[in-house]
ROKE-332457 format. One line per 3 residues: number of its first residue (from 1); for each residue x, y, z of C-alpha. Coordinates in steps of 0.001 Angstrom, whole numbers, plus 500000, padded with zeros to 6 digits. Example, Ala and Ser with C-alpha at 12.3 -4.5 7.8 and 13.67 -1.06 7.14 Angstrom:
1	512300/495500/507800 | 513670/498940/507140 $
***
This chain:
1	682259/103938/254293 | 680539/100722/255567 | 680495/100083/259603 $
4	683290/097719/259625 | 685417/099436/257474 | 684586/102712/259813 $
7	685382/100952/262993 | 688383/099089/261711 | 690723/102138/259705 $
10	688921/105394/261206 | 687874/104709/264844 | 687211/107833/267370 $
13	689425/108354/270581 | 687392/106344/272759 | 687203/103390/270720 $
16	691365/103445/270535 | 691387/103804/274305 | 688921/100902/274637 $
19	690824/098617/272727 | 694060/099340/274226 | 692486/099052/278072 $
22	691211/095749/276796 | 694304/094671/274897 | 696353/095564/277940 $
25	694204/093978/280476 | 694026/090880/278695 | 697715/090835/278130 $
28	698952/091223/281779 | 695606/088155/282756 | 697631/086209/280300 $
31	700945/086821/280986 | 700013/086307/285194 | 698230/082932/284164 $
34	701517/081675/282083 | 703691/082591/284861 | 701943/081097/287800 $
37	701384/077670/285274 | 697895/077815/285537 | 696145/074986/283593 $
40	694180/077526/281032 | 695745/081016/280708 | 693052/081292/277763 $
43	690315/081591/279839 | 692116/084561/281899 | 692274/086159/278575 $
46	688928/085593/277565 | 687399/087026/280763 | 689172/090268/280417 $
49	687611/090936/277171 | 683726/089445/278287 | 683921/091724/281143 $
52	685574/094766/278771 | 683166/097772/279178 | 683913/101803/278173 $
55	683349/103273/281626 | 685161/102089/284892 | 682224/101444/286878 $
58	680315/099236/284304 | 683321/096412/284293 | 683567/096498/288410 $
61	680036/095675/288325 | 680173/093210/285650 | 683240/091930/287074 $
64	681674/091496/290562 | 678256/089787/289099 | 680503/087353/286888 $
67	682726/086834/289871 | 679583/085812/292315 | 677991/083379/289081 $
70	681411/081887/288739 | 681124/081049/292448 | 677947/079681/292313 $
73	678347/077623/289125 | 681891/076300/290332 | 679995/074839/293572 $
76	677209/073551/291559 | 679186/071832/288793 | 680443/069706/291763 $
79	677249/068970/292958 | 675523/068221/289673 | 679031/065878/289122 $
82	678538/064357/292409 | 675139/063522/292087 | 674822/062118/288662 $
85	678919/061192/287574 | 677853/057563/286706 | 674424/058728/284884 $
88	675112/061126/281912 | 671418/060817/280492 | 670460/062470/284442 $
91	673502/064217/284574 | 672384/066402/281380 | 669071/066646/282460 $
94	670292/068033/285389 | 672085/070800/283434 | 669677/071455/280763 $
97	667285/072477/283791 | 670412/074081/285691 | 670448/076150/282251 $
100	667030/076960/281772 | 666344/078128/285256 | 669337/080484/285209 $
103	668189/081968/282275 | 664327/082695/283445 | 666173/083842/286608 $
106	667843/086412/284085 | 665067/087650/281939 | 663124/088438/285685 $
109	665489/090201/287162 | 665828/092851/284758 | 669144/094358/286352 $
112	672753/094681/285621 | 673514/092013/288202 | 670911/089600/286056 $
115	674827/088859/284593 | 675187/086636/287796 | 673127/084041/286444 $
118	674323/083885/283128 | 677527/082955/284699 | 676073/080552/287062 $
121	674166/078886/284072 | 677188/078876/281583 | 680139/078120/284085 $
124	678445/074625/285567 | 679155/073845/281322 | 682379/074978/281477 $
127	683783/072753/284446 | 681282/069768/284675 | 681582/068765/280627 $
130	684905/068596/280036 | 685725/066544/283319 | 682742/063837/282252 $
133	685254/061306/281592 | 687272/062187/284907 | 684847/062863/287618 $
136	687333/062629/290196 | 689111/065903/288456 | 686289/067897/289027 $
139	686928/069709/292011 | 690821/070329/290452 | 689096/071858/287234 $
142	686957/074205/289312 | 689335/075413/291288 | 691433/076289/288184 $
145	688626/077795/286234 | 687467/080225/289184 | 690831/080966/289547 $
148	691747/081755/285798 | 687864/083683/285425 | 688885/085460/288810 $
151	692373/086658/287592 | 690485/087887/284130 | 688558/090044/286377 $
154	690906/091245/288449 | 693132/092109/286136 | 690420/093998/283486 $
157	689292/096055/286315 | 692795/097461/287464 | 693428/098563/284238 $
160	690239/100177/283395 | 689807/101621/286967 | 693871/103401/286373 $
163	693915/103932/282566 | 691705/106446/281317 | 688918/105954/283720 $
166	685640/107127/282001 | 683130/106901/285406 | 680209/106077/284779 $
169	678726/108989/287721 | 680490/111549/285095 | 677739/110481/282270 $
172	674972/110806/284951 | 674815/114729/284887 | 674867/114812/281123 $
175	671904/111849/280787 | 670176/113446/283417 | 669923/116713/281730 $
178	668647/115368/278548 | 666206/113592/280419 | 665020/116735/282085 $
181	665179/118514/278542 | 663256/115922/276952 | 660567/115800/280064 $
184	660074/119553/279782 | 659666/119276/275709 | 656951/116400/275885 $
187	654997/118653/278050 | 655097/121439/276338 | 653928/119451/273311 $
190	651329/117973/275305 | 650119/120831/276678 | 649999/122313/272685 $
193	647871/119538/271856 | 650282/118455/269388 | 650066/114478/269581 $
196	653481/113420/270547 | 652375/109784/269231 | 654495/106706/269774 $
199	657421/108133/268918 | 658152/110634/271143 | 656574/109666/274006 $
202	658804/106492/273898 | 661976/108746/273532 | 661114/110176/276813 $
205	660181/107003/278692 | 663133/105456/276898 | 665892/108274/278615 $
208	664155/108031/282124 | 664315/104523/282067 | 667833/104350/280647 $
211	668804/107366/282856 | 667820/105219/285803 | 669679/102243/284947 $
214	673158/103723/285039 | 672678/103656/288914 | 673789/100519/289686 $
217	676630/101193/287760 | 677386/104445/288963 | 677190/103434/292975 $
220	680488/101202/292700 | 682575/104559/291992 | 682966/106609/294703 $
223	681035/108607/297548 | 680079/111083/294681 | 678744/108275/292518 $
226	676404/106762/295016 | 674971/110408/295753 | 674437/111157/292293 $
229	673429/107380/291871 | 670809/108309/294689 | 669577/111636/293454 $
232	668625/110003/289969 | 665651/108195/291581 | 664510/111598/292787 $
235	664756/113119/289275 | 663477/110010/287512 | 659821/109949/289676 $
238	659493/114280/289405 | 659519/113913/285502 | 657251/110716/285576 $
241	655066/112812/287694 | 655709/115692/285072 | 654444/113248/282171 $
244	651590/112631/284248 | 650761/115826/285354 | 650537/117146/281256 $
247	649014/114278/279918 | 645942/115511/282807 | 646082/118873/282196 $
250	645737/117883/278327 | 642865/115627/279628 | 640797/118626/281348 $
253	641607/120856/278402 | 639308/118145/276216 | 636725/119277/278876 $
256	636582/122597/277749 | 634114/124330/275285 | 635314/126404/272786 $
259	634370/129393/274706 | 635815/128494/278112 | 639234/127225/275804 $
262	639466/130773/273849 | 639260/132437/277406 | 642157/129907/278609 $
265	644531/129538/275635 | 646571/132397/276603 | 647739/130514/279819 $
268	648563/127812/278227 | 650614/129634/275881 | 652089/131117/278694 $
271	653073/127937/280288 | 654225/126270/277041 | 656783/129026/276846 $
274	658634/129010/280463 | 658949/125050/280138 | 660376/125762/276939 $
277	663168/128310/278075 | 662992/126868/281998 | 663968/129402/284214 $
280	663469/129066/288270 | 662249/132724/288908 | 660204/133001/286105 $
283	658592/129309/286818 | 657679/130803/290145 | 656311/134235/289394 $
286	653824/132390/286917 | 653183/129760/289102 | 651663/132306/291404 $
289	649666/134121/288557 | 647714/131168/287093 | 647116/129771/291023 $
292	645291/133583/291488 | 643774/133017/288088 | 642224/129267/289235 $
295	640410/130665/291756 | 638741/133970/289709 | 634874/133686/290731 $
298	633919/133972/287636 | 635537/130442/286126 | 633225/127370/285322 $
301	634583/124235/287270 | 636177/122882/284474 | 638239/125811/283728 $
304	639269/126062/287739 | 640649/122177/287191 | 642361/123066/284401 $
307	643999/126123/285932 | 645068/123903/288810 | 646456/121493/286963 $
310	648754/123765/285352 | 649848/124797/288823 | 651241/121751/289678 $
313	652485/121108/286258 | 654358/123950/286957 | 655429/123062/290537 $
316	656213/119690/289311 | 659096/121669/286484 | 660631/123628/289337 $
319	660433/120170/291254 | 662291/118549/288572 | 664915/121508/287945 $
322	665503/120864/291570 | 665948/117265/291085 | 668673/117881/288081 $
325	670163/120387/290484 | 670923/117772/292695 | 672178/115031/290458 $
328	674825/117929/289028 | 675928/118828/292006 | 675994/115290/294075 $
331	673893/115924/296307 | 671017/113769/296896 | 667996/114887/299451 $
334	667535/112412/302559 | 664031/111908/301408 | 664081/109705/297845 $
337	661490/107782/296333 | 661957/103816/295749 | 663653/102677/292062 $
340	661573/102917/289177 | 659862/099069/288892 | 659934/097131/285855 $
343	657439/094527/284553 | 658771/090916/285461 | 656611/088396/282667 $
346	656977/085354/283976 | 655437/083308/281016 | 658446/085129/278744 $
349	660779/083971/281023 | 659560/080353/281034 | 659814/080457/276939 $
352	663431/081910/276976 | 664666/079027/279632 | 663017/076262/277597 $
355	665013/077704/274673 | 668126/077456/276124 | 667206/073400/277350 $
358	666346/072878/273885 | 668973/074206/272269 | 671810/072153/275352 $
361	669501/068842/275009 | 669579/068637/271056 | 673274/069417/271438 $
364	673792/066935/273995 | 671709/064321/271927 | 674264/064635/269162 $
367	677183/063964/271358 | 675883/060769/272877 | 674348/059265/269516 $
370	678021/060229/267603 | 680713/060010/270948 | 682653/062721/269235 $
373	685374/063781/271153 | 685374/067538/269785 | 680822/067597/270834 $
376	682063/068614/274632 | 683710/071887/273279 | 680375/072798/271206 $
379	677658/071807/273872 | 680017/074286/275725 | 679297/077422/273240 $
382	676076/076267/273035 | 676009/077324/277137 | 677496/080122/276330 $
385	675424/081670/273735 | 671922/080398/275118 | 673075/081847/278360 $
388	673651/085741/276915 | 671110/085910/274100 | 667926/083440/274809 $
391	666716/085922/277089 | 666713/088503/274271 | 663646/088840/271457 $
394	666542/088810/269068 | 668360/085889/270172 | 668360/084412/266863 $
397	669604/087583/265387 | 672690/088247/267810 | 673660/084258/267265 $
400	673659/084709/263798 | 676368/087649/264865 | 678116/084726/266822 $
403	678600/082630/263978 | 679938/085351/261369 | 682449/086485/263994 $
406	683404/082219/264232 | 683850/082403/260615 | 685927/085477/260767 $
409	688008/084090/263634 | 688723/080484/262033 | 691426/081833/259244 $
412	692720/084607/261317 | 693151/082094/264445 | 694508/079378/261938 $
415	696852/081775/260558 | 698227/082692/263955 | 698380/079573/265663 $
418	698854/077173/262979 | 701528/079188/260656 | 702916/082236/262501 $
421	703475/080601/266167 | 705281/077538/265433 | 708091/079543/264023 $
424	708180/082090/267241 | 708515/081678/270687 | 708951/083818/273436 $
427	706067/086021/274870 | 706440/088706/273510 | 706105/087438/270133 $
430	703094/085564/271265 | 701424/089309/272195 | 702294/090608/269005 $
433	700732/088014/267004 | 697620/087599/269119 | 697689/091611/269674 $
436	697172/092601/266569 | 694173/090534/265434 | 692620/091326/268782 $
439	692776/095332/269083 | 691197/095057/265763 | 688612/093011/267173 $
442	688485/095314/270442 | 687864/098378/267951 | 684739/096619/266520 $
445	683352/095943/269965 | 683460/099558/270408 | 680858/100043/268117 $
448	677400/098828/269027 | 676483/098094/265666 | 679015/095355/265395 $
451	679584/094330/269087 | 678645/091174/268878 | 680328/089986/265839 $
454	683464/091917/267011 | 683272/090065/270797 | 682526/086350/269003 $
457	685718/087208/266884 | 687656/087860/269792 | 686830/085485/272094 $
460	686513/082139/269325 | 690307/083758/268214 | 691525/082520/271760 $
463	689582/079943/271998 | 691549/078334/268816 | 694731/079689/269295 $
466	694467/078438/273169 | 697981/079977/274382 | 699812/077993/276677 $
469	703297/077870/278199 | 703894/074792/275837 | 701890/075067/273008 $
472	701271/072000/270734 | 700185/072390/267560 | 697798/069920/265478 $
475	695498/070777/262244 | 693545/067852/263031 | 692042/069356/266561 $
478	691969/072892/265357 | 689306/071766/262452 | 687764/069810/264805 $
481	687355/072965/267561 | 686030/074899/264514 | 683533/072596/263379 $
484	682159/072124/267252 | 681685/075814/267332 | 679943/076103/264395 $
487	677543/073185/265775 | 677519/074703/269096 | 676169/077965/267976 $
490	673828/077168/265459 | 671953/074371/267549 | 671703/077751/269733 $
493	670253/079757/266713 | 667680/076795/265690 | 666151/076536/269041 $
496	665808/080710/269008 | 664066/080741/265887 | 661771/077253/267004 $
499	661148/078887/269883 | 660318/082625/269191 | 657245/084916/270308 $
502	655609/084966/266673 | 652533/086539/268273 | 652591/089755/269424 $
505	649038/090589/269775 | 649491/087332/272503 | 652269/089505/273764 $
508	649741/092641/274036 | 647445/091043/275630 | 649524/089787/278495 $
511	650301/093247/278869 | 647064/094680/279338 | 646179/091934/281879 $
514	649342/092832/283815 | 648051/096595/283568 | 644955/096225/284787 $
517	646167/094338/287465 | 648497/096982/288840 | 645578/099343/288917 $
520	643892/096978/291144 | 646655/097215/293091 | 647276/100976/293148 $
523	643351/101491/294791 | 644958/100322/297545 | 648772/100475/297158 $
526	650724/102433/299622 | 650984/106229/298312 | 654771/106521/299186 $
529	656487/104892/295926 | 653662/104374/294044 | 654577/106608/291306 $
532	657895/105020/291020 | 656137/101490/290887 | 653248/102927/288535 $
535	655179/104547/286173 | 658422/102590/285715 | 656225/099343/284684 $
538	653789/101494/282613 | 656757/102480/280719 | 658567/099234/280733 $
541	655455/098090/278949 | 654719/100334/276986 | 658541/100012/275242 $
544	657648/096364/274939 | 654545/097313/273297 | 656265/099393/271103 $
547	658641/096872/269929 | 655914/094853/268573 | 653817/097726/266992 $
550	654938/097239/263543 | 654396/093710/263885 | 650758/093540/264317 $
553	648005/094266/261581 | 646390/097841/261862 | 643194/096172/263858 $
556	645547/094697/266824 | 647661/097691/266942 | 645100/098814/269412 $
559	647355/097118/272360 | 649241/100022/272482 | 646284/102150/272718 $
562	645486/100233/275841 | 648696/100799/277182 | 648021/104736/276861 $
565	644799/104353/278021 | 645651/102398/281075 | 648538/105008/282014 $
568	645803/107413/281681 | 643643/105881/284528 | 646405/105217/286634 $
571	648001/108508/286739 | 644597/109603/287646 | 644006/106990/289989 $
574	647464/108289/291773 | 646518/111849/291422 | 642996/111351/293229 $
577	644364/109262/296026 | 647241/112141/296432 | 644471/114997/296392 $
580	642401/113209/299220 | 645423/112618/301458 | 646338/116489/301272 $
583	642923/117169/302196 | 643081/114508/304548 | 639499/113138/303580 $
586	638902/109870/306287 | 638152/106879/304786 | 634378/106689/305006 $
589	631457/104524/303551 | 631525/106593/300530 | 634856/106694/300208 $
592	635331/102674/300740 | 632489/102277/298080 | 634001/104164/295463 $
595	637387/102155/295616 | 635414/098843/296167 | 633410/099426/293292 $
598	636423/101157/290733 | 638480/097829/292215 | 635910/095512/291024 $
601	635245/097364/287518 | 639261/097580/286546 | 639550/093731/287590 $
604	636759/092901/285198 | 638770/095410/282091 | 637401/097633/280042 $
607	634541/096121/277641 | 631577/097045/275439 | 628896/098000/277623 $
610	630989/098672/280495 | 631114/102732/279951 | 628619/103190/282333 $
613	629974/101016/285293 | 631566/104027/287193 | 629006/106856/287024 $
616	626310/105972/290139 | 629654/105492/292664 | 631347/108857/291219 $
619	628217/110869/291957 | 627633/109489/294907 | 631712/109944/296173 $
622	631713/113117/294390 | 628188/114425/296395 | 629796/113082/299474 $
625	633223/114944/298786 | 631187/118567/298367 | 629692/118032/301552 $
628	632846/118128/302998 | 634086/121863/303850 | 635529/123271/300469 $
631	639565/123541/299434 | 641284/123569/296490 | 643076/119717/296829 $
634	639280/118516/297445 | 638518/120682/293845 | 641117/118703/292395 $
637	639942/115891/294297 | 636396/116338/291883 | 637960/117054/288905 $
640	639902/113349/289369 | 636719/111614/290100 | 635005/113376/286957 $
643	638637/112405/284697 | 638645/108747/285851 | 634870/107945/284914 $
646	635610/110416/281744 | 638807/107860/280633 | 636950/104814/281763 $
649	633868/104957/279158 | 636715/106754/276562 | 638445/103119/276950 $
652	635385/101023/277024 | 634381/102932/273877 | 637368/101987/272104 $
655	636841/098695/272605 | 633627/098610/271262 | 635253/100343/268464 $
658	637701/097362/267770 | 635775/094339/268690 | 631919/095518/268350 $
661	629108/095721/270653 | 629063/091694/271236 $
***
């Protein structure tokens, strides 16, 4: 059965209880707007199904970020119409920039409450264009918009919060535990040596980073939800550490000669099996076994670092059991590490605001060359849609969405307002013929697959039926609405696909520069959240990276080798910096050289020729670090100088490999 017809005649339980908490909180916005008289009930309406989420803390959150944007765009509309009411060419100018900022603003923030400014951006549109011709209305119309947006809110949050409340902190335990499933798997299959490749090391990064997002949602329900909210940032840096931790132990193994790996595969076996059936007791007992096996007189160096390793690897799984523990339970230790960071790309978000001023100035052109009256209503969409998508890859993808749910709402909204309401009146009659056509809509934005055709339906289907205590009724306008939203939309789509990033390996190589500079900056980065910084924009990059594999020819694809290979370096970098403050080595000359001089050769990047740049400062850090008195974290401290000037040359070598000794 195709999607539609899926969502439409055979939709699951939670899609029907969606669809009624949206119908129902968009019929009591409505019916609260038409009783108090306000100016626009449709725009109550409308908010109650933008704001519609599945779980109960999602749409306060939403609601909250689209109540604070509405604020801010209602006082800058009057600003922007105070400033430049007698200049329309500056007065659009004004707004195209308005726009564009508020959409870099979103694409860098990178967080649920990123919603804020596409409010701000689209709601200066919403007020300030249709009061052009009355300027002196202006602070009337954004009093009545805030207060119709605010009601939608309101009114969408009461009923989701009371009728079949799905809380978001509820999920948590569930995501968290196939997170910590999917942690333990990758490494185990690390640890194998079977290549996880792209593919499964982005599922991983792709659950802890999703796993981490619900937070924010999860902290506006309840005491409970803003423990469990606080114990996912715990859980979230012990299996980055647990990715790390495998991907070195796989590292050392390399080391290894076939004699010294014959003599250690059964540990590894070993190990492989208790993170594959995880059990506390039994991590413990052979914890204890392979930490007396490391230090067996009789092991070469390299197998001592290896056996180490493993230790923590396996102190790092109970850590993270202990870490899921807590999220189950609600519980969150007093001690947490920061949020995981993400990778703010400020060029990207320079592109994606020029896209939406492109798209609002060519739409804004048209209306002044053509003074049609319907243009306001269009350049108004065109807000709209360049406010949600152009900060999205596949903003010309999701606004083709937009205008095949326009084209689906057009003969259903004609239908219902031109045909069917005339002859009733009353509201109730008014529910059932706007009900119907929107809990079928409400079903489709159940369904990702669909969601944004499904939400464009809905909310154009108000838009042109516009219910209001007296209704008037005229062919003439409704074509004319249509036709601006079609206009309005697809001046939207032609700047996204004029505008587009149509070169990744561009992409890939901003990445790698953004990289290397946070591996300056961990040399000298404060230890306490660094693996939370590290990590969470190594893996926020190396999705990204991912996105565009497919994309490149099979010579550039080797950006997302240099995304592995600069996780690699860091994750040593934060595991020799961690060994020397456990040993509590004193910054000294050598120590201050080595970092000077690995600073200086990760600024320059890796490079043919280059291989060699890191080998006179190891031995000389590494002969200063055995004259020290000997322990086991200044062992491990060796084995991470040895690893880093090991993975160094391995990356320099590859990029001889791709772009020749010259």
């Amino acid at each position: 059965m195709p999607i539609t017809l899926q969502a439409l005649l055979a939709p699951n339980r939670l899609a029907v209880q969606f669809a009624v908490k949206t119908l129902l909180g968009g019929g009591l916005a409505l019916w609260l707007a038409l009783r108090w008289g306000l100016e626009q009930p449709a725009w109550a309406l409308m908010t109650a199904f933008i704001v519609a989420q599945p779980l109960s803390g999602m749409v306060l959150q939403k609601g909250l970020a689209r109540l604070f944007g509405t604020l801010v765009g209602t006082i800058m509309s009057v600003v922007f119409m105070g400033l430049f009411a007698q200049t329309p060419w500056l007065f659009l100018l004004a707004l195209a920039l308005w726009l564009a900022l508020c959409t870099a603003c979103s694409t860098l923030l990178r967080s649920a409450w990123a919603y804020s400014f596409v409010l701000a951006g689209y709601t200066v549109a919403i007020i300030a264009l249709p009061a052009i011709n009355h300027p002196l209305l202006v602070f009337d119309q954004a009093v009545a918009r805030c207060t119709e947006i605010s009601l939608g809110i309101i009114c969408a949050t009461l009923v989701s919060a009371l009728l079949w409340p799905m809380r978001v902190e509820q999920q948590l335990s569930g995501q968290a535990r196939q997170a910590w499933q999917s942690g333990l798997q990758a490494a185990s299959a690390t640890l194998t040596g079977e290549e996880q490749g792209r593919k499964g090391l982005l599922e991983i990064l792709g659950r802890i980073v999703a796993v981490d997002a619900q937070r924010e949602h999860a902290w506006f329900e309840g005491s409970l939800g803003r423990q469990r909210a606080r114990a996912i940032r715990g859980l979230s840096q012990k299996l980055l550490i647990l990715l790390r931790i495998a991907r070195s132990v796989r590292r050392q193994w390399r080391q290894l000669d076939d004699e010294q790996a014959q003599h250690m595969a059964p540990w590894l076996s070993e190990v492989q099996a208790a993170l594959a059936e995880p059990d506390q007791a039994a991590l413990l007992v052979l914890r204890q076994r392979v930490w007396d096996a490391a230090h067996d007189e009789h092991n070469s160096p390299a197998q001592h670092y290896c056996l180490a390793r493993l230790t923590l690897l396996l102190d790092n799984a109970m850590a993270a059991t202990l870490a899921l523990r807590a999220v189950e339970e609600g519980k969150a230790p007093a001690d947490l590490p920061d949020s995981l960071a993400v990778h703010r790309d400020v060029p990207l978000a320079l592109l994606f605001g020029s896209r939406s001023a492109l798209a609002f100035l060519a739409m804004a052109s048209f209306w002044l060359a053509t003074a049609w009256s319907a243009a306001p209503g269009g350049l108004v969409l065109t807000c709209v849609v360049c406010s949600l998508f152009a900060s999205r890859e596949n903003g010309a993808q999701i606004g083709m969405s937009f205008l095949r749910g326009i084209l689906l709402a057009v003969p259903v909204a004609f239908f219902v307002g031109q045909i069917l309401l005339p002859q009733w009146s009353g509201f109730a009659l008014l529910c059932m013929g706007m009900g119907v056509p929107l809990f079928l809509g409400a079903l489709g934005m159940a369904n990702p697959k669909i969601g944004a055709t499904a939400t464009s339906y809905c909310l154009h289907f108000i838009v042109l039926v516009a219910p209001l205590n007296t209704m008037t009724f005229d062919v003439a306008n409704f074509l004319n609405s249509a036709q601006a939203m079609l206009l309005g939309v697809g001046a939207a789509v032609l700047a996204f696909k004029l505008l587009v990033l149509r070169n990744p390996a561009w992409h890939g190589r901003r990445l790698r520069a953004a990289t290397q500079n946070d591996l300056v900056r961990l040399t000298r980065r404060d230890l306490r959240g660094a693996e939370t910084w590290f990590g969470g924009r190594m893996a926020d990059r190396l999705l990204q990276l991912a996105r565009h594999y497919t994309a490149l020819p099979e010579q550039e694809r080797g950006h997302w080798d240099d995304g592995l290979h600069g996780l690699d370096i860091g994750d040593e970098l934060l595991h020799l910096r961690m060994c020397l403050a456990v040993a509590q080595v004193p910054p000294d000359a050598a120590q201050r050289a080595y970092f000077q001089q690995l600073e200086n050769v990760l600024a320059q990047g890796p490079g043919a020729g280059r291989g060699q740049r890191l080998d006179a400062a190891s031995e000389a850090f590494i002969a200063a670090l055995q004259q020290r008195p000997d322990s086991d974290p200044l062992r491990l401290a060796v084995g991470a100088v040895l690893q880093l000037r090991h993975s160094w040359a391995k990356w320099c070598r590859r990029q001889e490999e791709l772009h020749g000794v010259a």
